[in-house]
C-alpha positions as CSV (number, residue, x, y, z in Angstrom):
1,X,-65.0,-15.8,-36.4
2,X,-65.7,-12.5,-34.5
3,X,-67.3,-13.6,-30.8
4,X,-67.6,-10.3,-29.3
5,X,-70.3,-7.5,-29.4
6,X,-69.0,-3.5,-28.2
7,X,-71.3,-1.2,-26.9
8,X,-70.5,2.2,-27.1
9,X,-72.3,3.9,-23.5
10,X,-72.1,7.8,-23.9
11,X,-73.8,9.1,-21.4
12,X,-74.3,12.9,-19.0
13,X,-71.3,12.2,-16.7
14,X,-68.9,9.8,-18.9
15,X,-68.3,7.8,-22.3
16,X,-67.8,3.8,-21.8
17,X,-67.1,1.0,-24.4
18,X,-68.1,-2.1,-22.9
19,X,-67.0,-5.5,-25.1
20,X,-69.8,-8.6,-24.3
21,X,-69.2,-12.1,-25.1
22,X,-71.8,-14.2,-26.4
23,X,-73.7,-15.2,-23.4
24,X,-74.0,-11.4,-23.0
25,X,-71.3,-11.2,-20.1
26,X,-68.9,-8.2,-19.9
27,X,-65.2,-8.8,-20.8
28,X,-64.2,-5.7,-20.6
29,X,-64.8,-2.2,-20.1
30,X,-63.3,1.5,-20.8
31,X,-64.6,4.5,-19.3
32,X,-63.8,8.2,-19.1
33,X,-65.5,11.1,-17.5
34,X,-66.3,14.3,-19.2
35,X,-66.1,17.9,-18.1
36,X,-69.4,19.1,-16.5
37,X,-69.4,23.0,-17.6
38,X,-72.0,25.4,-15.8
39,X,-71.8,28.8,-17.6
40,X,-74.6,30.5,-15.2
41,X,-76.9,29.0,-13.2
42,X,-79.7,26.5,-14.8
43,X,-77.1,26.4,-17.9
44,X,-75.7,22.9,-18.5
45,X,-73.1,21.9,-21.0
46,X,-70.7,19.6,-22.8
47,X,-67.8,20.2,-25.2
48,X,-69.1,17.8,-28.2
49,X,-65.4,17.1,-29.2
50,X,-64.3,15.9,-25.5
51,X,-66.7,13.4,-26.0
52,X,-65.7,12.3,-29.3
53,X,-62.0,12.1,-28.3
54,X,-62.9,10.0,-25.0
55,X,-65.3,8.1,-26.9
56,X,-62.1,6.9,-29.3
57,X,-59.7,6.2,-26.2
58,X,-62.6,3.8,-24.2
59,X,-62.8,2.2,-27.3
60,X,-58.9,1.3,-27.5
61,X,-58.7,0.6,-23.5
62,X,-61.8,-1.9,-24.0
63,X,-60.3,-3.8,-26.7
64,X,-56.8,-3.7,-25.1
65,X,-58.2,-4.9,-21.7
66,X,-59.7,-7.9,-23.6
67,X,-56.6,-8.5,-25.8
68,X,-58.7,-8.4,-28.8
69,X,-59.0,-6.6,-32.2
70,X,-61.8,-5.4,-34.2
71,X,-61.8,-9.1,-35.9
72,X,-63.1,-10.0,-32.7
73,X,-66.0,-7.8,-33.4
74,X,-68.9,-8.4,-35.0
75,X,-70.9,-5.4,-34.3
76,X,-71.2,-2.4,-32.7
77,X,-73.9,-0.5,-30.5
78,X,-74.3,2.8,-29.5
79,X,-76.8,4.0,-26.3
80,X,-76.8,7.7,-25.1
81,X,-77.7,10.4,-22.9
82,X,-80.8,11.4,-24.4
83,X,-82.5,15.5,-25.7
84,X,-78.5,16.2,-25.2
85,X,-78.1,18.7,-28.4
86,X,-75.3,19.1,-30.4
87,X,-74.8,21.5,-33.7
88,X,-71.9,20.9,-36.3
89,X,-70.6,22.6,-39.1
90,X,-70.9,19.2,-41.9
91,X,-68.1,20.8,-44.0
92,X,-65.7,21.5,-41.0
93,X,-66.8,18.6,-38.5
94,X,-66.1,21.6,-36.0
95,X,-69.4,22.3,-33.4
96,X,-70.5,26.0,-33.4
97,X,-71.5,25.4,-29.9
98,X,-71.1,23.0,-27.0
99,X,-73.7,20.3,-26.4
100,X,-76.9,21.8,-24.5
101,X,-77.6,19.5,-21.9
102,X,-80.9,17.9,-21.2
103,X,-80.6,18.7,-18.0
104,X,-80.1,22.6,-19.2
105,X,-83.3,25.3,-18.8
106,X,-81.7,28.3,-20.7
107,X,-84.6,27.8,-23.3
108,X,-87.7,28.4,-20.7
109,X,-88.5,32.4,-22.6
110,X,-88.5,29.9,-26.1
111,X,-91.1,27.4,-24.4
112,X,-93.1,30.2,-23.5
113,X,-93.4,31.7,-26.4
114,X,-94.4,28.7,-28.4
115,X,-97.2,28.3,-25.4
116,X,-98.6,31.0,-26.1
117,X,-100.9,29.7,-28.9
118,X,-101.9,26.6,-27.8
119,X,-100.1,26.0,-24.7
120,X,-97.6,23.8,-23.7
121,X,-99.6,20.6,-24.9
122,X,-99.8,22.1,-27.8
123,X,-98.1,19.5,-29.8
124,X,-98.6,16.4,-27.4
125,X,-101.1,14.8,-29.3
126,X,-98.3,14.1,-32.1
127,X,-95.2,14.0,-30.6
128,X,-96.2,12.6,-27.2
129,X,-94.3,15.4,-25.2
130,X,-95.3,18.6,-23.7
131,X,-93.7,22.0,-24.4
132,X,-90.4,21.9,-21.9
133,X,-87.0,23.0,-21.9
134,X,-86.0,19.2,-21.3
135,X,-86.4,18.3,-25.2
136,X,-83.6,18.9,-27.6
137,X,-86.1,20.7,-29.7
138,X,-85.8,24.5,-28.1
139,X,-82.3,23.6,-27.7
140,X,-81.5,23.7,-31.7
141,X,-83.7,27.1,-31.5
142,X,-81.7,28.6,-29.3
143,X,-78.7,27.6,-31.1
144,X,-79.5,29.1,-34.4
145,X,-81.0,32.7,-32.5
146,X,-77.9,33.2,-30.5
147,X,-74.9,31.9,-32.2
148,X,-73.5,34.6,-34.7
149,X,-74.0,32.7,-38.1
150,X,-75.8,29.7,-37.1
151,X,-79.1,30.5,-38.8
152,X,-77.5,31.4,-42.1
153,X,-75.6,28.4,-42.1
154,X,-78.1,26.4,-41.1
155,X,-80.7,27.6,-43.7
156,X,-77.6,27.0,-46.6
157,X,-77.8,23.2,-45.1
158,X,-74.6,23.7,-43.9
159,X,-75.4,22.9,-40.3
160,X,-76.3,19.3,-38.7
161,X,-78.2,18.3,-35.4
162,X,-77.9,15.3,-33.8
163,X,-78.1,14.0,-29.9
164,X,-74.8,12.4,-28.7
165,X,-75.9,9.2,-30.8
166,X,-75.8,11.2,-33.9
167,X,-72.6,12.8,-33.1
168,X,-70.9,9.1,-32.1
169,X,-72.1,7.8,-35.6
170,X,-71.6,10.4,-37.4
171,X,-67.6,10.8,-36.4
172,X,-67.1,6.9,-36.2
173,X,-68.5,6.2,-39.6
174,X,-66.1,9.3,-41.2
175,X,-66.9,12.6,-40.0
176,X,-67.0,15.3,-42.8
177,X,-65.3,12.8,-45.1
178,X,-68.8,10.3,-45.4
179,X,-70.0,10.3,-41.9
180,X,-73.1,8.7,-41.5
181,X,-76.0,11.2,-40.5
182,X,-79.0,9.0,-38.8
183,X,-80.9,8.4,-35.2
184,X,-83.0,5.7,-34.1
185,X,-86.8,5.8,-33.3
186,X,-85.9,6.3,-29.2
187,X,-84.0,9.5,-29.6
188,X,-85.9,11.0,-32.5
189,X,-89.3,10.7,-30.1
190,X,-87.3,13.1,-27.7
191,X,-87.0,16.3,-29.9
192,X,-90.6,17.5,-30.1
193,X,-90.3,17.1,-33.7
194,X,-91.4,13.2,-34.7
195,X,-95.3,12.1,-35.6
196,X,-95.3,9.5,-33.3
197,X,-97.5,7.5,-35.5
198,X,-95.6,7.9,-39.1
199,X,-91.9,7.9,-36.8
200,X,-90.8,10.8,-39.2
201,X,-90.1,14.4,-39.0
202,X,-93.2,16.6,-39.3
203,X,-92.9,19.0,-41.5
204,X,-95.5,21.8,-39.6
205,X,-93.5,21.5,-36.3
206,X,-90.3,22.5,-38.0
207,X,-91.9,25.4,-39.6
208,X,-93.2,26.5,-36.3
209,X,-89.8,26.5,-34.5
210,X,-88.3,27.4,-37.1
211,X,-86.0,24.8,-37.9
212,X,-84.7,23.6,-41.6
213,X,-85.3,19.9,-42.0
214,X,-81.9,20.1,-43.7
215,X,-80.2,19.6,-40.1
216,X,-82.2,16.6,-38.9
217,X,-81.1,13.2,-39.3
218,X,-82.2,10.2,-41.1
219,X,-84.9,8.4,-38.6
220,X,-83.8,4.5,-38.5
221,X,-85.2,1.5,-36.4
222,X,-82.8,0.8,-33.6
223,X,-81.6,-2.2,-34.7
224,X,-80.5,-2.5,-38.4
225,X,-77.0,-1.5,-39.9
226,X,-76.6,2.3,-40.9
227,X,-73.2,2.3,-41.7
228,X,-69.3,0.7,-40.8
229,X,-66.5,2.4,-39.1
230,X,-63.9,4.2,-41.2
231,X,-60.7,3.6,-42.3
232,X,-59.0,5.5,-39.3
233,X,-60.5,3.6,-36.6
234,X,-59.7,1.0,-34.2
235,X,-62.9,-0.5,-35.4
236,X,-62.8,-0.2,-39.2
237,X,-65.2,-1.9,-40.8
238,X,-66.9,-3.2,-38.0
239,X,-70.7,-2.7,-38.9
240,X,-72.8,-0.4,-35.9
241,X,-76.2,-2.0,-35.7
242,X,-78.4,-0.6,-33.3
243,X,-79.2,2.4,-31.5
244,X,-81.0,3.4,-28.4
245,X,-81.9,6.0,-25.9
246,X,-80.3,5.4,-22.8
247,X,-83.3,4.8,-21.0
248,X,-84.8,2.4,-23.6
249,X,-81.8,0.6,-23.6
250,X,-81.9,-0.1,-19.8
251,X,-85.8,-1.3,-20.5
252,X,-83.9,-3.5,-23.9
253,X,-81.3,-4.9,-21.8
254,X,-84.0,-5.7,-18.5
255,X,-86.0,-7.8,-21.1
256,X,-88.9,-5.6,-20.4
257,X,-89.9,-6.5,-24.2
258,X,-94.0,-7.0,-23.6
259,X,-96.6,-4.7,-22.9
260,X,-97.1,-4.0,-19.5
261,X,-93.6,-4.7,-18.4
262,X,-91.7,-1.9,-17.1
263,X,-88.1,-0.6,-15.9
264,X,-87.3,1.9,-13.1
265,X,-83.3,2.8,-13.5
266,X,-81.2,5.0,-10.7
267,X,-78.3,6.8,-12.5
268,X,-77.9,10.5,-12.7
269,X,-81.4,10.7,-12.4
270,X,-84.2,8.1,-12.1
271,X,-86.3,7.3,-15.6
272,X,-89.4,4.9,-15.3
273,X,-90.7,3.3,-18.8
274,X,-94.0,1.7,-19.0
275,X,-94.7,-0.9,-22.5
276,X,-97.3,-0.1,-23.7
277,X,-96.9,-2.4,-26.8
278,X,-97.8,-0.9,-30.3
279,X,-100.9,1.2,-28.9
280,X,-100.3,4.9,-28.9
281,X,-101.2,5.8,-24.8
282,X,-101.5,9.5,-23.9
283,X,-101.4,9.9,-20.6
284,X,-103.5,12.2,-18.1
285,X,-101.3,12.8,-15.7
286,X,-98.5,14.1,-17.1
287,X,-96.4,11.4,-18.2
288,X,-94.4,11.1,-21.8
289,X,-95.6,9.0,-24.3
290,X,-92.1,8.0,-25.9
291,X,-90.9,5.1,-28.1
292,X,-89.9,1.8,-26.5
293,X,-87.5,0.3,-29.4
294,X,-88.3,-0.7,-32.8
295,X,-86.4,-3.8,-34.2
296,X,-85.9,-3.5,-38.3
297,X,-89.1,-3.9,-40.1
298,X,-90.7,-4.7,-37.2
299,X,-94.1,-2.6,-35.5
300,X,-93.0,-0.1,-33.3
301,X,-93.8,-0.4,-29.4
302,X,-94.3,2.7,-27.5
303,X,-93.8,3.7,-23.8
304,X,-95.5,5.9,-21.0
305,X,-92.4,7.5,-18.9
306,X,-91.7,9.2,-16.0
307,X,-88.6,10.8,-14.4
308,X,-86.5,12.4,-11.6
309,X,-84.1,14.3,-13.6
310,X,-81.3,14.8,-9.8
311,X,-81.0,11.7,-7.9
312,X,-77.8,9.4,-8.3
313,X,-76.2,12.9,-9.4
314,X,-77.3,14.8,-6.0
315,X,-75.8,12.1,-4.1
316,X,-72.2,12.2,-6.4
317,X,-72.3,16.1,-5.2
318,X,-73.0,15.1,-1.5
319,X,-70.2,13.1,-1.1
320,X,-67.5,15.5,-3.7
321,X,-64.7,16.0,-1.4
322,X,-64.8,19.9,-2.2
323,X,-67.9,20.0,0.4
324,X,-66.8,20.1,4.3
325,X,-67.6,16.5,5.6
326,X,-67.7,18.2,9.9
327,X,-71.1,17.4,11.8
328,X,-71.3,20.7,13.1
329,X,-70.7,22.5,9.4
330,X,-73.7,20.2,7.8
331,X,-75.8,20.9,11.3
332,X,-75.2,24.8,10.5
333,X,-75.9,24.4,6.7
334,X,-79.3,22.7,6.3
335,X,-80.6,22.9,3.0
336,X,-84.2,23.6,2.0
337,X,-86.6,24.8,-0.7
338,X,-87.9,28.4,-0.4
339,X,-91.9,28.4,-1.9
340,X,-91.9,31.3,-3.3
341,X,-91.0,30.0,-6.8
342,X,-93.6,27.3,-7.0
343,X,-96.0,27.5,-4.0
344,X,-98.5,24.8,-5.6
345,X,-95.8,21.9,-6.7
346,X,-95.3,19.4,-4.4
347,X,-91.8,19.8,-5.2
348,X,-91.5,22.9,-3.2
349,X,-93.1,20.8,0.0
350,X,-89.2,19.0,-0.1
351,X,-86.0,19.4,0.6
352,X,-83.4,20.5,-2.1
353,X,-82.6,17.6,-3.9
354,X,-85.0,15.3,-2.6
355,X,-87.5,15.4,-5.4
356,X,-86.6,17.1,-8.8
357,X,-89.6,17.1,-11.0
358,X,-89.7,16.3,-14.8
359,X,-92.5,14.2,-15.2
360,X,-95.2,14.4,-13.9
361,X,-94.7,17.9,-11.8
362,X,-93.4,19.7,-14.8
363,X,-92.2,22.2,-12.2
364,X,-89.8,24.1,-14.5
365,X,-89.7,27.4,-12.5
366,X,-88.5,25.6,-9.1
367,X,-85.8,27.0,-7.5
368,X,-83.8,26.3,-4.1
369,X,-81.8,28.0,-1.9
370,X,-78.9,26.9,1.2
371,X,-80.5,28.6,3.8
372,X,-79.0,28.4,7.6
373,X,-80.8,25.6,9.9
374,X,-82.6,29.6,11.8
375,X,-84.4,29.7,7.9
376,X,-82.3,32.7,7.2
377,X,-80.1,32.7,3.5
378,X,-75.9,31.9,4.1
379,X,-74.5,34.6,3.4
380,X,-71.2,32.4,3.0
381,X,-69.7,30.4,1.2
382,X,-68.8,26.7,2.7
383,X,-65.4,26.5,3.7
384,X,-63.4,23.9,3.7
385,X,-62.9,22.3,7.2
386,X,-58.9,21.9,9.1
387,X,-57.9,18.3,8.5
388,X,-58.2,17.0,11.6
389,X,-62.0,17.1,11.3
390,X,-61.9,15.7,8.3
391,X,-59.8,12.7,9.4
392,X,-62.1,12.4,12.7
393,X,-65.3,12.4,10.6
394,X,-64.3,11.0,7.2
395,X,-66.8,11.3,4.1
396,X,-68.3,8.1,3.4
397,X,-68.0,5.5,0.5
398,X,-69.5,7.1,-1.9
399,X,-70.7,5.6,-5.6
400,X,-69.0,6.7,-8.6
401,X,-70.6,7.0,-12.3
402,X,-68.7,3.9,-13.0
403,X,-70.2,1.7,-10.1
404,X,-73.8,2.8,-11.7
405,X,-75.5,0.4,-14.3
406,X,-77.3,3.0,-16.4
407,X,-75.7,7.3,-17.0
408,X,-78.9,8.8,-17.9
């Protein structure tokens, strides 16, 4: 009789399998980073089949570390770095472009010009999100208006969306040969493009961004089974049965089932979710009305959230040994905010790194800038410091994505 559960954690810094034993305590775990690529500066990206080939080998080094095989398992779960966009060819299995992180602001021109009939609330009242580049929704746009062929392929139904969940399923449950094409509730709420109240794709929003319905997956509960793993995995036939959002999961897993009961979790960035049961709340102060979970058949609950999108990741760079770890170099290089970009945020009262606004700032434009501790721009680049001062003044323990309980 199987006695173990995997979960299947791919989040913005690495992909982990983690196997749980029936009191819910870990057994073993498997984890591998992924490459962080910055084309130009606010651009952030993911190569969708690094993931995918991770994902496989934390799978195998979880069940090897437990000594166990997939008839030890009896189900599967999958949690994931949420509004993460990824674009596949369904024939091919083969991306037509890397994963747009959710982190990424190359879309701000598209936001703007969907504000400009309605503003940037212009859909809130449905979806429960404002107009930002933060949601996978501009992402796909961009996607099919700068990627030679995307838009043709996409409008012959050749092409299929999905955030990191999608792409998991999809490629554990067969890939081009059968793969199962479906999201939960929780990552569906985070692409500008579900009715919050029927939890299904609306129709007018497409047709506004411009985006075929064809690509979208299947909207599910997150927590029923949409499919088995193929043939050629390590897990055949093991059935996955649930699916959350990163974030939700962290509220799941903290028990935070009631209305009124809440989360905060410190990972890449920090992400607080509020219950708010099965009522609908739109907030006035800029927070996200989102989905909480939804368990089979089962009502829906709904959430208020709010975010830091650089926390638990500012500190990782602090402490990355390419930065010079001398007294006198970090006295010489204090970092601040210039105000030009967003005089009135108080983002811009900070310093870099201190406070990165999502919700409720919405702060999009704000920029920084290493400035020397005079106020005046560096004009150089840091340099590494001789050895000896790095020996004399050595860089701190520092935590690694691994030692964190949540990758947002």
């Amino acid at each position: 009789m199987a006695q173990y559960v995997i979960a299947i954690d791919q989040g913005t810094t690495s992909s982990r399998a983690i196997v749980f034993d029936k009191s819910g305590s870990i057994v073993s775990t498997g984890q591998l980073e992924h490459e962080q690529i910055f084309p130009k500066a606010g651009w952030v990206e993911h190569d969708p089949k690094e993931i995918w080939n991770n994902t496989r080998e934390v799978i195998g080094q979880a069940l090897s570390k437990a000594n166990i095989t997939r008839h030890d398992i009896a189900a599967i779960g999958i949690t994931n770095q949420r509004e993460t966009a990824v674009v596949w060819d369904k024939t091919t299995g083969e991306p037509v472009y890397n994963a747009i992180v959710w982190q990424d602001t190359r879309t701000q021109s598209i936001v703007d010009r969907l504000a400009k009939d309605g503003g940037v609330e212009r859909f809130k009242k449905t979806v429960g999100l404002p107009l930002a580049t933060y949601f996978s929704g501009t992402k796909i746009v961009w996607i099919l208006e700068n990627v030679e062929g995307a838009r043709e392929k996409a409008e012959a139904g050749d092409l299929l969306f999905g955030t990191t969940d999608s792409w998991v399923l999809w490629n554990l449950t067969g890939g081009k040969d059968g793969g199962v094409h479906v999201t939960d509730v929780t990552n569906a709420s985070r692409t500008l493009f579900m009715d919050l109240e029927t939890l299904q794709w609306d129709d007018e929003i497409l047709d506004i961004f411009g985006v075929p319905k064809s690509m979208l997956p299947e909207i599910k509960s997150s927590s029923e089974v949409y499919g088995k793993a193929s043939d050629n995995s390590l897990l055949r036939e093991v059935p996955i049965a649930g699916i959350l959002g990163d974030q939700q999961a962290a509220t799941f897993g903290q028990a935070a089932f009631e209305t009124g009961e809440a989360k905060n979790t410190y990972g890449t960035g920090n992400f607080i979710i509020f219950n708010t049961g099965e009522e609908i709340v739109h907030s006035e102060n800029g927070l996200l009305t989102t989905l909480g979970y939804k368990l089979g058949d089962a009502k829906p609950h709904y959430a208020l959230e709010g975010s830091i999108a650089v926390t638990g990741s500012l500190v990782q760079w602090a402490c990355s040994p390419r930065l010079p770890t001398s007294r006198s170099w970090r006295r010489r290089s204090r970092t601040t905010v210039e105000r030009t970009s967003c005089p009135r945020s108080p983002a811009c009262s900070r310093r870099t790194g201190d406070r990165t606004p999502v919700e409720p700032s919405w702060a999009s434009r704000a920029t920084s800038t290493r400035t020397t501790s005079r106020g005046r721009p560096s004009s150089r680049r840091p340099t590494r410091p001789p050895r000896s001062s790095m020996r004399s003044t050595p860089t701190p323990a520092c935590p690694s994505p691994s030692s964190r309980s949540t990758v947002a």
